[in-house]
VMD Tcl script that builds the backbone (N, CA, C; Angstrom):
set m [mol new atoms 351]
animate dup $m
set s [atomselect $m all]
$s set {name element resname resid chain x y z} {
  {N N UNK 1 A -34.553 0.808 -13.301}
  {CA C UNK 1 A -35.684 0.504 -12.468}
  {C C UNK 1 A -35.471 1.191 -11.122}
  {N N UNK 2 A -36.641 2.278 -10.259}
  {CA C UNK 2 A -36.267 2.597 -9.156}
  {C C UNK 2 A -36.835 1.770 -8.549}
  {N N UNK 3 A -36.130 1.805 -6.633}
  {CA C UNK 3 A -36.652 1.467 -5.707}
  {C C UNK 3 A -37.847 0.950 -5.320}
  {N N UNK 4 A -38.772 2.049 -5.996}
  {CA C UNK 4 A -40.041 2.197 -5.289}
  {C C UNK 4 A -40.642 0.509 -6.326}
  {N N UNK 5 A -40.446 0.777 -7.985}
  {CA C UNK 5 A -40.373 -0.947 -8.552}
  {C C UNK 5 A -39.770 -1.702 -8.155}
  {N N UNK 6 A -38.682 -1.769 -7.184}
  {CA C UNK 6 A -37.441 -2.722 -7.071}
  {C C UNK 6 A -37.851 -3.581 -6.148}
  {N N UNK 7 A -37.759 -3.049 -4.274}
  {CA C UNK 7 A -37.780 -3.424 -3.490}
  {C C UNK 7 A -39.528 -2.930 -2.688}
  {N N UNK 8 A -40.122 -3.222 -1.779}
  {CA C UNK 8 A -40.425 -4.698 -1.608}
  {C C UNK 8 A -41.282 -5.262 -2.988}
  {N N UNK 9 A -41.549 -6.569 -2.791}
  {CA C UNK 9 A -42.440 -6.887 -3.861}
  {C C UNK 9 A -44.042 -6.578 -3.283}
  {N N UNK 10 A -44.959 -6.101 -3.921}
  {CA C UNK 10 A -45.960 -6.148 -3.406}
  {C C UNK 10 A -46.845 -5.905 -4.217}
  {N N UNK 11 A -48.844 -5.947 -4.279}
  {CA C UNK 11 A -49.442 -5.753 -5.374}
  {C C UNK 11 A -49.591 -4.635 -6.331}
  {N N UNK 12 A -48.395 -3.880 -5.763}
  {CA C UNK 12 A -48.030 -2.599 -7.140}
  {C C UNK 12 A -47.079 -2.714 -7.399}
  {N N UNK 13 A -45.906 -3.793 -7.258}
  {CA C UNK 13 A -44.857 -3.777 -7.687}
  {C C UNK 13 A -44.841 -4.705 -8.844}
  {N N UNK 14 A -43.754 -4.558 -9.618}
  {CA C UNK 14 A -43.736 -5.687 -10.613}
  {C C UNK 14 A -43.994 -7.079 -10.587}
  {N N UNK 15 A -44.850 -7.897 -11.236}
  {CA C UNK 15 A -45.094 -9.050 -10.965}
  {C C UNK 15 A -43.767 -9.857 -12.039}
  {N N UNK 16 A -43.446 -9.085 -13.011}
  {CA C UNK 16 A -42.728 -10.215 -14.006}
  {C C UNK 16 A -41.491 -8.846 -13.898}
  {N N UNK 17 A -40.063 -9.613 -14.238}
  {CA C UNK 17 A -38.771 -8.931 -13.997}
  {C C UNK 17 A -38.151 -9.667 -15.109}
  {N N UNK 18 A -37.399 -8.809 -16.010}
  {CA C UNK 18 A -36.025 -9.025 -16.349}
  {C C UNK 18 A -35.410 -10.257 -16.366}
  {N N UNK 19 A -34.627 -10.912 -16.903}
  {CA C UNK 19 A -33.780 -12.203 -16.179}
  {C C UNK 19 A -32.615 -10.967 -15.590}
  {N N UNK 20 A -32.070 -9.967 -16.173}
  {CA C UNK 20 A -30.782 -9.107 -15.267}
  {C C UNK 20 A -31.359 -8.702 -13.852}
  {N N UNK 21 A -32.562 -8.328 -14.335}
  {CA C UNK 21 A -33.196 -7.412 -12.927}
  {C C UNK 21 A -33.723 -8.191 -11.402}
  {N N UNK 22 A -34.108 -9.833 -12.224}
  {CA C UNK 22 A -34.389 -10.608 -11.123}
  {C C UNK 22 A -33.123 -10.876 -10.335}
  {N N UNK 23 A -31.930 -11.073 -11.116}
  {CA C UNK 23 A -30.778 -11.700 -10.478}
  {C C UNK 23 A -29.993 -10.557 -9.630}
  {N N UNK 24 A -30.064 -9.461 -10.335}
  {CA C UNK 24 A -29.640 -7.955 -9.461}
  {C C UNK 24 A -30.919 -8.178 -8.054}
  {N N UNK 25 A -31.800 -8.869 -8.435}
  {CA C UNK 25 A -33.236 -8.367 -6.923}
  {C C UNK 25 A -32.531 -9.656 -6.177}
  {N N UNK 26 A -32.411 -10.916 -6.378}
  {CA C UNK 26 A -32.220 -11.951 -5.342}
  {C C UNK 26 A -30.747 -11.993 -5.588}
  {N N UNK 27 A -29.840 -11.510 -5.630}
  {CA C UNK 27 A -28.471 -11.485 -5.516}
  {C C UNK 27 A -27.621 -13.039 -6.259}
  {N N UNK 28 A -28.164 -13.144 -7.375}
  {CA C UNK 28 A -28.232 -14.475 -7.767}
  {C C UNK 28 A -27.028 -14.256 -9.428}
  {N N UNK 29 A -26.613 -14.856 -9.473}
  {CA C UNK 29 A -25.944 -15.424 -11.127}
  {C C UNK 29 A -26.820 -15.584 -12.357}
  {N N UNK 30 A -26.876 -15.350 -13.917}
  {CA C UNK 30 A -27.792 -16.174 -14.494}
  {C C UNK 30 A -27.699 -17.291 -14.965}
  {N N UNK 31 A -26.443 -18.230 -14.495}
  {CA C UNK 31 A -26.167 -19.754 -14.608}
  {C C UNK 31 A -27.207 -20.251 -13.383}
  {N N UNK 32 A -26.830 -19.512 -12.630}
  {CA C UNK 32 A -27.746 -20.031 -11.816}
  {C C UNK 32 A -29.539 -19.886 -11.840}
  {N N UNK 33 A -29.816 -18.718 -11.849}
  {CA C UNK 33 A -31.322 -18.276 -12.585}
  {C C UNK 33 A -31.489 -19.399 -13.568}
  {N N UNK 34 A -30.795 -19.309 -14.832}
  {CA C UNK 34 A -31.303 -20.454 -15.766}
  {C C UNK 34 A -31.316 -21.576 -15.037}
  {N N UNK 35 A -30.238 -22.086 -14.079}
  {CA C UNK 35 A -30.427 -23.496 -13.542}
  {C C UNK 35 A -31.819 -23.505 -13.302}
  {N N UNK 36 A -32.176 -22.564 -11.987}
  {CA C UNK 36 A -33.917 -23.086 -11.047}
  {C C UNK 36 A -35.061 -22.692 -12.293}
  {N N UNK 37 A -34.745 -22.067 -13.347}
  {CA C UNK 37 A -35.399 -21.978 -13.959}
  {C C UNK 37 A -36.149 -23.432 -14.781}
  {N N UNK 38 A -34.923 -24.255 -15.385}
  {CA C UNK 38 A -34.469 -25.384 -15.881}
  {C C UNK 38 A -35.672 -26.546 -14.881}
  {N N UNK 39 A -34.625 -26.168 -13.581}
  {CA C UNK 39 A -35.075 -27.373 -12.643}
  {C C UNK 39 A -37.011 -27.135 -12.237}
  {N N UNK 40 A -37.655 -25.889 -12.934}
  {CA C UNK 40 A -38.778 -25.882 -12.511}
  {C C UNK 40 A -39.296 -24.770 -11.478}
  {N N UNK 41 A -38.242 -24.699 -10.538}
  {CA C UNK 41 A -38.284 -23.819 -9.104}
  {C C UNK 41 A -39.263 -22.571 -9.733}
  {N N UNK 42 A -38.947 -21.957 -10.031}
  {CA C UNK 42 A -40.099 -20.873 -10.923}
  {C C UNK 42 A -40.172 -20.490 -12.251}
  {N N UNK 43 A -41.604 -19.761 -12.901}
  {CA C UNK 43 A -41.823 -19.552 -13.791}
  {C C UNK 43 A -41.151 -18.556 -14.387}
  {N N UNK 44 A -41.158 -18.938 -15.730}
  {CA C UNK 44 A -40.300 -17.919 -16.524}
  {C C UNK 44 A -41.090 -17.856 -18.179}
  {N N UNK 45 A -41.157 -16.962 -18.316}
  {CA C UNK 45 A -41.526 -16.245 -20.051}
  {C C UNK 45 A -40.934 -15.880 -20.795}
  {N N UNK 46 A -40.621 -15.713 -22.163}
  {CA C UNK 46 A -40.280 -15.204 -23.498}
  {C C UNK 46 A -40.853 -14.459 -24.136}
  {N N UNK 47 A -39.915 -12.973 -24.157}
  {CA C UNK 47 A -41.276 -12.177 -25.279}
  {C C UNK 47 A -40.066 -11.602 -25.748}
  {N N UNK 48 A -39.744 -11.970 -26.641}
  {CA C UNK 48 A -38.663 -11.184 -27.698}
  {C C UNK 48 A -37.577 -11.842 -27.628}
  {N N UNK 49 A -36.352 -11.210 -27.163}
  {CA C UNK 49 A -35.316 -11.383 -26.570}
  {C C UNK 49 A -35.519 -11.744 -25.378}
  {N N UNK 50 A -36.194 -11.016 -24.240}
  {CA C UNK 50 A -36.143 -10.762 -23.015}
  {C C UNK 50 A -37.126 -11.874 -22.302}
  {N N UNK 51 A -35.803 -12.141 -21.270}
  {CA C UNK 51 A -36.392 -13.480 -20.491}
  {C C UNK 51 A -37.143 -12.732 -18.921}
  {N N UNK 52 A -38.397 -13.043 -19.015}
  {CA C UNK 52 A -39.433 -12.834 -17.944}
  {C C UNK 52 A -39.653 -13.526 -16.718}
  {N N UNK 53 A -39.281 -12.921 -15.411}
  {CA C UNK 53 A -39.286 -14.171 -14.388}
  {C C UNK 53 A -40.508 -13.501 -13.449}
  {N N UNK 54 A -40.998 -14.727 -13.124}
  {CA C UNK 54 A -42.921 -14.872 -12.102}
  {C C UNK 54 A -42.498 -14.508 -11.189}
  {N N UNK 55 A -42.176 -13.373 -10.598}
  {CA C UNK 55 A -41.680 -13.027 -8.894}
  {C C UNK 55 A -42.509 -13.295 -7.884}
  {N N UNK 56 A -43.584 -13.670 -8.442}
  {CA C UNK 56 A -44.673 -14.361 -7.229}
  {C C UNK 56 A -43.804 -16.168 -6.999}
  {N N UNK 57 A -43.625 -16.691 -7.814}
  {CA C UNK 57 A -43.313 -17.892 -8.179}
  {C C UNK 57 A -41.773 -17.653 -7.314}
  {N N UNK 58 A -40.826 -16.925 -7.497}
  {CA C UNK 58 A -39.760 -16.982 -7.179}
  {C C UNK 58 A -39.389 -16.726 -5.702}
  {N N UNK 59 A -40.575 -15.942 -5.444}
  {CA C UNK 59 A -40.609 -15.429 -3.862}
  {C C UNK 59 A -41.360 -16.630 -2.979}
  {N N UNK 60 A -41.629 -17.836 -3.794}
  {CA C UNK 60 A -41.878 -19.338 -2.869}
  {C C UNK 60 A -41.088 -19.694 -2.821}
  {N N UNK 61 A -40.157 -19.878 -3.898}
  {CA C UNK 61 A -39.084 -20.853 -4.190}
  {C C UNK 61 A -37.662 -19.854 -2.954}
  {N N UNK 62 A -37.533 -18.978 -3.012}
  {CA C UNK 62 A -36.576 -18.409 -2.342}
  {C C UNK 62 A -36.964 -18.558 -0.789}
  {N N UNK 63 A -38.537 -18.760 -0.287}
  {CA C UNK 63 A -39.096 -18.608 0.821}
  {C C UNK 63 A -39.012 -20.021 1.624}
  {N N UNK 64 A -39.089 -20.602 0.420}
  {CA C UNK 64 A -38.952 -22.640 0.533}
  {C C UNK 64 A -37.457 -23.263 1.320}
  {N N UNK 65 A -36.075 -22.042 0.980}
  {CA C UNK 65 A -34.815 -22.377 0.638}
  {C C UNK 65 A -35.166 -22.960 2.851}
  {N N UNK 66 A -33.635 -23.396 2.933}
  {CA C UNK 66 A -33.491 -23.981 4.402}
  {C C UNK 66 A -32.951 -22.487 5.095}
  {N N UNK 67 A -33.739 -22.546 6.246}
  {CA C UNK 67 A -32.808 -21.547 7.134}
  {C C UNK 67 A -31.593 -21.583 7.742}
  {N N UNK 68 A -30.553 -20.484 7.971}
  {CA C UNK 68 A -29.398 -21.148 7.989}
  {C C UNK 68 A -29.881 -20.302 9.856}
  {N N UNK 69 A -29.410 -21.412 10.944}
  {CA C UNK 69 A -29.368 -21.244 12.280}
  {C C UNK 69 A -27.607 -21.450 12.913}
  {N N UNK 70 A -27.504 -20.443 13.684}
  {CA C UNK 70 A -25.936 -20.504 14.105}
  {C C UNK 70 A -26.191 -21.233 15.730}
  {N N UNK 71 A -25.019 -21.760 16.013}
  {CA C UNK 71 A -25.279 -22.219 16.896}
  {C C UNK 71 A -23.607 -22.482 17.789}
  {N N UNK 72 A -23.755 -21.571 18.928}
  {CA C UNK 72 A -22.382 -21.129 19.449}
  {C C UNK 72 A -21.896 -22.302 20.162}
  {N N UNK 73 A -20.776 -22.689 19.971}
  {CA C UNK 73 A -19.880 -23.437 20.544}
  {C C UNK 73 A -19.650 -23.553 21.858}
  {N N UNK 74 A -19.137 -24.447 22.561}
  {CA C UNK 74 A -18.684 -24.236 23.487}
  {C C UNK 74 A -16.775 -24.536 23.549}
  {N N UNK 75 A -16.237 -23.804 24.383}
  {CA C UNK 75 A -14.931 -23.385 23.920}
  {C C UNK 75 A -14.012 -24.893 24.516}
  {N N UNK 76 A -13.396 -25.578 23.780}
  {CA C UNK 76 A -12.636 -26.912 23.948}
  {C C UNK 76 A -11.860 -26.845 25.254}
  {N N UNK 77 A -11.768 -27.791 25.707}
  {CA C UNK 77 A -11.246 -27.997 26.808}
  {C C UNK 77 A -9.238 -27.482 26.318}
  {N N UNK 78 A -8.642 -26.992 26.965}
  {CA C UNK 78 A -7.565 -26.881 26.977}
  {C C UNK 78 A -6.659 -28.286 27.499}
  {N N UNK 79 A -5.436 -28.478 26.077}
  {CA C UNK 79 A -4.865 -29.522 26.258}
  {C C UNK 79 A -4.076 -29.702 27.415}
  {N N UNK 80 A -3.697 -30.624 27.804}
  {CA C UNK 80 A -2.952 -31.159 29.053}
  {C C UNK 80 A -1.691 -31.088 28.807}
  {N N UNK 81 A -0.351 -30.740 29.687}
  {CA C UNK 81 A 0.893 -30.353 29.092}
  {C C UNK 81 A 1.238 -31.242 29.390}
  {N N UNK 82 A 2.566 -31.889 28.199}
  {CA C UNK 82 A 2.823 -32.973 28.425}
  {C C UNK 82 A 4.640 -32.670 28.089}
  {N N UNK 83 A 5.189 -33.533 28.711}
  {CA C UNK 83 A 6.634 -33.453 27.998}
  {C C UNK 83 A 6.935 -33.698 26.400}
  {N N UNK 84 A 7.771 -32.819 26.503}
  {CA C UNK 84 A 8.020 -32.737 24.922}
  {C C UNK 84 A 9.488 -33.189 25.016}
  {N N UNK 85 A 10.408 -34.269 24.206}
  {CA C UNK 85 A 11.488 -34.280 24.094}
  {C C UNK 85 A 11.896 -33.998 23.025}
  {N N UNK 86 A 13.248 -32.670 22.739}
  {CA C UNK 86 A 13.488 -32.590 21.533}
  {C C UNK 86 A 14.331 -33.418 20.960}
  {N N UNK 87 A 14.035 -33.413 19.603}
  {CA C UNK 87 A 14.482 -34.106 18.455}
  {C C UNK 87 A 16.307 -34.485 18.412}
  {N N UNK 88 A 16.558 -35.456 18.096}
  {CA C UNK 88 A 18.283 -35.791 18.364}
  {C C UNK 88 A 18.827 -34.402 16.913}
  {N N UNK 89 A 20.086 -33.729 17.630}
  {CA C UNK 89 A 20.503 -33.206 16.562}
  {C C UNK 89 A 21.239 -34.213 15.184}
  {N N UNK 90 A 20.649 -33.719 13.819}
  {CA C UNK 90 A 21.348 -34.316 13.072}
  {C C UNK 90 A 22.398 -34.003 12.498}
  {N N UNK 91 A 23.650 -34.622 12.217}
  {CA C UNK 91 A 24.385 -34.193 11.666}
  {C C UNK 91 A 24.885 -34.760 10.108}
  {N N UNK 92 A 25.435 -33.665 9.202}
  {CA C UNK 92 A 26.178 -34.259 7.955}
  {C C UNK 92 A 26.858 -35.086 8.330}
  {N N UNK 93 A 26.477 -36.180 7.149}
  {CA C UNK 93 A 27.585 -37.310 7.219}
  {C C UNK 93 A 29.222 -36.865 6.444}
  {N N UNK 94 A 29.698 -38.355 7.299}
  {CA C UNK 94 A 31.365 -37.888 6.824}
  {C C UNK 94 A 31.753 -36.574 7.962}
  {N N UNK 95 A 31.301 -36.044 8.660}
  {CA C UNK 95 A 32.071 -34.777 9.331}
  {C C UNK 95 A 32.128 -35.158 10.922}
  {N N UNK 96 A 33.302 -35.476 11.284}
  {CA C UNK 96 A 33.150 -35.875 12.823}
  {C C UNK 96 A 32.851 -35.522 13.838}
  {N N UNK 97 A 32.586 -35.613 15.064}
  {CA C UNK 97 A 31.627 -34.511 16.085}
  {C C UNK 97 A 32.960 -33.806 16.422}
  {N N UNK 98 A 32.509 -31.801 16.317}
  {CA C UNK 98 A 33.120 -31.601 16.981}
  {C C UNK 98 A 34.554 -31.134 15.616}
  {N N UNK 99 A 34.022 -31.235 14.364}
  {CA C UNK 99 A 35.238 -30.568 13.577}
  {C C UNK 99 A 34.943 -29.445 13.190}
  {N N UNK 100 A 34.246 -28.979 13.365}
  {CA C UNK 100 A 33.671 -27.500 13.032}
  {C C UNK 100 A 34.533 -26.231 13.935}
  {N N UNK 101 A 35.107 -26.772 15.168}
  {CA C UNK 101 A 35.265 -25.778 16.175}
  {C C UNK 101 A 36.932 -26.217 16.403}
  {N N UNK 102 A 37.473 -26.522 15.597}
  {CA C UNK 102 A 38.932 -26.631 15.649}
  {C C UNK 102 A 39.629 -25.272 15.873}
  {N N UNK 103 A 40.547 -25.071 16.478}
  {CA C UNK 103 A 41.166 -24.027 16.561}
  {C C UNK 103 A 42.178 -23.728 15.485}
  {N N UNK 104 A 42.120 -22.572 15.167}
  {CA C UNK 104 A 42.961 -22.199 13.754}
  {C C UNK 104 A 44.211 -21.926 13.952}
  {N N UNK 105 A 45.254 -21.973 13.343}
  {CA C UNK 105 A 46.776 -22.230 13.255}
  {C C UNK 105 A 47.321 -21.089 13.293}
  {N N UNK 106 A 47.910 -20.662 14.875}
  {CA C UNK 106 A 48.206 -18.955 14.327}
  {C C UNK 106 A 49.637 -19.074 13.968}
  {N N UNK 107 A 49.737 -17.591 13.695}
  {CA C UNK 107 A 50.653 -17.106 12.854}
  {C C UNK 107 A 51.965 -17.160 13.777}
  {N N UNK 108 A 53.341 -17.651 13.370}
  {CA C UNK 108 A 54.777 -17.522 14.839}
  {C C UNK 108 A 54.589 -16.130 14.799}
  {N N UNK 109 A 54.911 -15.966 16.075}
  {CA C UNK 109 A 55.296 -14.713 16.780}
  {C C UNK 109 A 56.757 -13.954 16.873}
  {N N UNK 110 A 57.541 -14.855 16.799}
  {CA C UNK 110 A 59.114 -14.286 16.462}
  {C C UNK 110 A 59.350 -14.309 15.080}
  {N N UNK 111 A 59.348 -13.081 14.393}
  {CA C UNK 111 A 59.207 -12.981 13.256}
  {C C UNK 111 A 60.971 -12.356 12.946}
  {N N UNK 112 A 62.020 -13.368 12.169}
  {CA C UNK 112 A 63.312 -13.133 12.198}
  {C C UNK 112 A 63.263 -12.349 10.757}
  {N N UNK 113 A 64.200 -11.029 10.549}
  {CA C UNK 113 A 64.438 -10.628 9.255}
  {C C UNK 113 A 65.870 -11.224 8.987}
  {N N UNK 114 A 65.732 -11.489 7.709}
  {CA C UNK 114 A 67.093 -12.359 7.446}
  {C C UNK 114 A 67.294 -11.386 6.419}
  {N N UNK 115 A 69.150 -10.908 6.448}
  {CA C UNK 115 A 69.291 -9.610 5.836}
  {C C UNK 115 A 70.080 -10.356 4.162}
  {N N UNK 116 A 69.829 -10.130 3.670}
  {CA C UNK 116 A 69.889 -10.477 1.949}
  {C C UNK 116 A 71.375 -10.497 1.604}
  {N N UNK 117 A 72.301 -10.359 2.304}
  {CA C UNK 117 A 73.475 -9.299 2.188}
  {C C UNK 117 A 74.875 -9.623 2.319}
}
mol reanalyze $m
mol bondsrecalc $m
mol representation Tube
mol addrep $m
């Protein structure tokens, strides 16, 4: 289907679409198509295989939907500083304060050779 059938809808454009071609035109699913179909929202036809959707009908129902309006914030007040105390260190149990940093056992320094002999 080109353009010139595709987009806008108007009284030379297609009045009945595809179920693929409607959902490719309103950016839609066909779980979903079948849903509003189901629920009534617009008309739909059968001629063969091919499921026929009322694009007059669909272009209310899409026209009906809620507008979505943005609406800018205003930026939160910045929190108040407060003291923070940190957390008690924890330690493994069973290990006493302060055994970690023992000093290691050096080696004697007068080193005697004792002669075998």
């Amino acid at each position: 289907m080109t353009d010139s059938n595709y987009w806008p809808l108007s009284a030379t454009g297609p009045i009945l679409l595809r179920l693929s071609d409607h959902c490719d035109r309103w950016a839609i699913g066909r779980t979903t198509a079948y849903g509003d179909i189901a629920a009534g929202f617009y008309t739909a036809y059968k001629k063969g295989k091919s499921v026929l959707i009322d694009q007059v009908s669909a272009r209310a129902h899409f026209a009906a939907l809620p507008k979505i309006t943005y609406v800018t914030a205003k930026p939160a007040p910045a929190p108040e500083p407060t003291a923070v105390e940190s957390p008690p260190v924890k330690r493994r149990p069973g290990r006493p304060k302060g055994s970690k940093n023992k000093p290691k056992p050096s080696l004697p320094t007068d080193l005697t050779v004792l002669d075998a002999g």
